[in-house]
N, C-alpha and C positions, 0 to 999 in steps of 0.2 A: 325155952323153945328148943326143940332136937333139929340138929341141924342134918341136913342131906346132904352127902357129898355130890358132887357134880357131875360126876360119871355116873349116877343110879338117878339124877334128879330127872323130871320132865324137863323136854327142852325148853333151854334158858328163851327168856323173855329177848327180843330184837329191838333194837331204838332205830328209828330212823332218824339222820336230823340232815335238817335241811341248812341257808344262810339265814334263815329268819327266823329261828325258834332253837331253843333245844329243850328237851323233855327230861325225865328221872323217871323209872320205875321200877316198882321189886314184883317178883313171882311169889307163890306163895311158899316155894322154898328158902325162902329170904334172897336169893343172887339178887344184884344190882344191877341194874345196866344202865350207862351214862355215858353221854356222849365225849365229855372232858373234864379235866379237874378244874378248868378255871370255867367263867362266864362266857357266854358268844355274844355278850353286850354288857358294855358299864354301868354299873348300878345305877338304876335311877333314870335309865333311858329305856326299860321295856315298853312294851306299848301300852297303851292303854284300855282297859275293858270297856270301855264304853262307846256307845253307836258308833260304826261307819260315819264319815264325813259325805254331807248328801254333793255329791259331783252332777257339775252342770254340762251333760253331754253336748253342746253347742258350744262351750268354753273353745276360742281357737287356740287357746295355748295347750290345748291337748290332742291336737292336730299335727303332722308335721311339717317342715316347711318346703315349700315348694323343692322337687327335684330329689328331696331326701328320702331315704332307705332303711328301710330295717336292717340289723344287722343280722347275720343268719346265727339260728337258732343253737345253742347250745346245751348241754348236758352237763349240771354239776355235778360236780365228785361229792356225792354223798357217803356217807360212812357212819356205820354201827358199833360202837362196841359196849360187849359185854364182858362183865367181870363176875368169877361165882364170888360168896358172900367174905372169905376169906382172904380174896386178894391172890389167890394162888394163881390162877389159870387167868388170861383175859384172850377174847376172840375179838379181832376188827375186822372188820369187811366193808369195803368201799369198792364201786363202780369194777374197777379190776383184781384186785389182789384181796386173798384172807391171809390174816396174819397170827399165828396163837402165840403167845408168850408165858412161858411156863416160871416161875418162879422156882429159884437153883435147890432152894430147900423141898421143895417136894421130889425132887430126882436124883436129889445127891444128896453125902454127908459135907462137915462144914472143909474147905480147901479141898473138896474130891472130884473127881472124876468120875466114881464109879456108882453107875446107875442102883438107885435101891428095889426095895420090893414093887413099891408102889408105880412106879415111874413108866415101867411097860406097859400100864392098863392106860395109863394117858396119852404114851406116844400113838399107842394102837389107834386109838379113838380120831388121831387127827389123823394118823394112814389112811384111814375109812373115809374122810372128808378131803384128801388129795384124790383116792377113784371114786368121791360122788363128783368132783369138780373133773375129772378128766388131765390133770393137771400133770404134764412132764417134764416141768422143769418147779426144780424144790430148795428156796433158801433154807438152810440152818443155819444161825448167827446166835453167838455164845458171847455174854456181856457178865462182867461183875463188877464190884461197887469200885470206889476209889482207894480203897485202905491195900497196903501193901504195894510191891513196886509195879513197875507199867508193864516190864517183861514176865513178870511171875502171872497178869495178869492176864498178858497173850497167851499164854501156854494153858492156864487153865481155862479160860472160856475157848479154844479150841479144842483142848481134848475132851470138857464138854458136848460140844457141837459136832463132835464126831462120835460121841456116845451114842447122842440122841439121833444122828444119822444112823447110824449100824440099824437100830432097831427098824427104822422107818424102811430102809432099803428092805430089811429082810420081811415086812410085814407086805411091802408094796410086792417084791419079788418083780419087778419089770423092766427090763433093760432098756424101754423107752425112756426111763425117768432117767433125768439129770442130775445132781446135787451140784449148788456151791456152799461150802462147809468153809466160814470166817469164827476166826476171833478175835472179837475187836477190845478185850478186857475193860475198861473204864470207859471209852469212847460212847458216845451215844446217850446220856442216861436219859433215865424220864420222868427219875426225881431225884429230889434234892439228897444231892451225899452227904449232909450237913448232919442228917437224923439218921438213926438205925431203920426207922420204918420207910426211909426215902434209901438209904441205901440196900436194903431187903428186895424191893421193885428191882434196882436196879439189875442185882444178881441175876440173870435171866436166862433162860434159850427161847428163841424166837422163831419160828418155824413157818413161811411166810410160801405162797404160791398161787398164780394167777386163777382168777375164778371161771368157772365155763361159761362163754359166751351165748351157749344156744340158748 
């Protein structure tokens, strides 16, 4: 199967998930999109397919009790994410905030700093999704694995994160927009440092900013 990179793909497939279900699906470029790597329930307690339970509308225990109140209504934090099919790029989006997380090897070589060929056409692509959101204030947060010391590790996941700023500042070009530019080296991960493929995730820049309200 030929794969599609994800800057030329149709737009990626969106998950929605809610507290009561989570879903899996691929597009027909093969991307992923999944809500998490673990379950949103313990094995062996999904629900079951079979009919509705028939409810007896006169039941008084489904009534409340004298004097008592609804609690007033609220709005879960819902959240999507997608991932293309290689694990390089993943987008989250929940109620406020989009989040992208680049993977260090698509934008840099191994211990560098220094952005490669490719890495511009990606930063691009999220400056274009900070002015569809309207968005003026902009995380950049620079993460790498565990290996190596914890200082060697601040220094390069910041001057990462300030790579990956330079581009975005110059592509946004707006003196409305804000950056805060962190490197938090090992801090954070969001898998296991244990493997090379858990600590490949980790290596990251994460480039995060509030969604538009209207």
């Amino acid at each position: 199967m030929t794969r599609t990179h994800p800057r030329t793909a149709a737009p990626r497939l969106a998950l929605v998930v809610t507290a009561a279900s989570v879903m899996v699906a691929t597009n027909v470029f093969g991307a992923v999109a999944h809500a998490d790597d673990s379950p949103s329930t313990p094995p062996g307690t999904e629900a079951s397919p079979s009919a509705p339970v028939k409810i007896d509308p006169t039941d008084p225990d489904l009534k409340l009790p004298e004097g008592a109140t609804l609690a007033d209504p609220k709005v879960l934090d819902i959240k999507t994410v997608v991932e293309d099919e290689d694990g390089d790029e993943r987008r989250s989006d929940t109620n406020t905030d989009v989040t992208f997380a680049l993977q260090a090897e698509v934008l840099f070589g191994k211990d560098s700093a220094k952005l490669n060929s490719e890495a511009k056409a990606r930063i691009e692509a999220i400056a274009e999704e900070i002015k569809k959101q309207n968005a003026t204030h902009v995380r950049v947060f620079g993460f790498t694995d565990n290996l190596g010391s914890h200082a060697h590790g601040v220094v390069l996941s910041r001057q990462r994160a300030n790579a990956v700023q330079a581009v975005l500042d110059g592509e946004l070009n707006d003196p409305n927009i804000t950056f805060d530019v962190r490197g938090y080296a090992e801090q954070y991960p969001i898998a296991d440092n244990s493997t090379e493929a858990g600590r490949k995730k980790n290596r990251r820049v994460e480039v995060s900013f509030p969604r538009s309200q209207s």
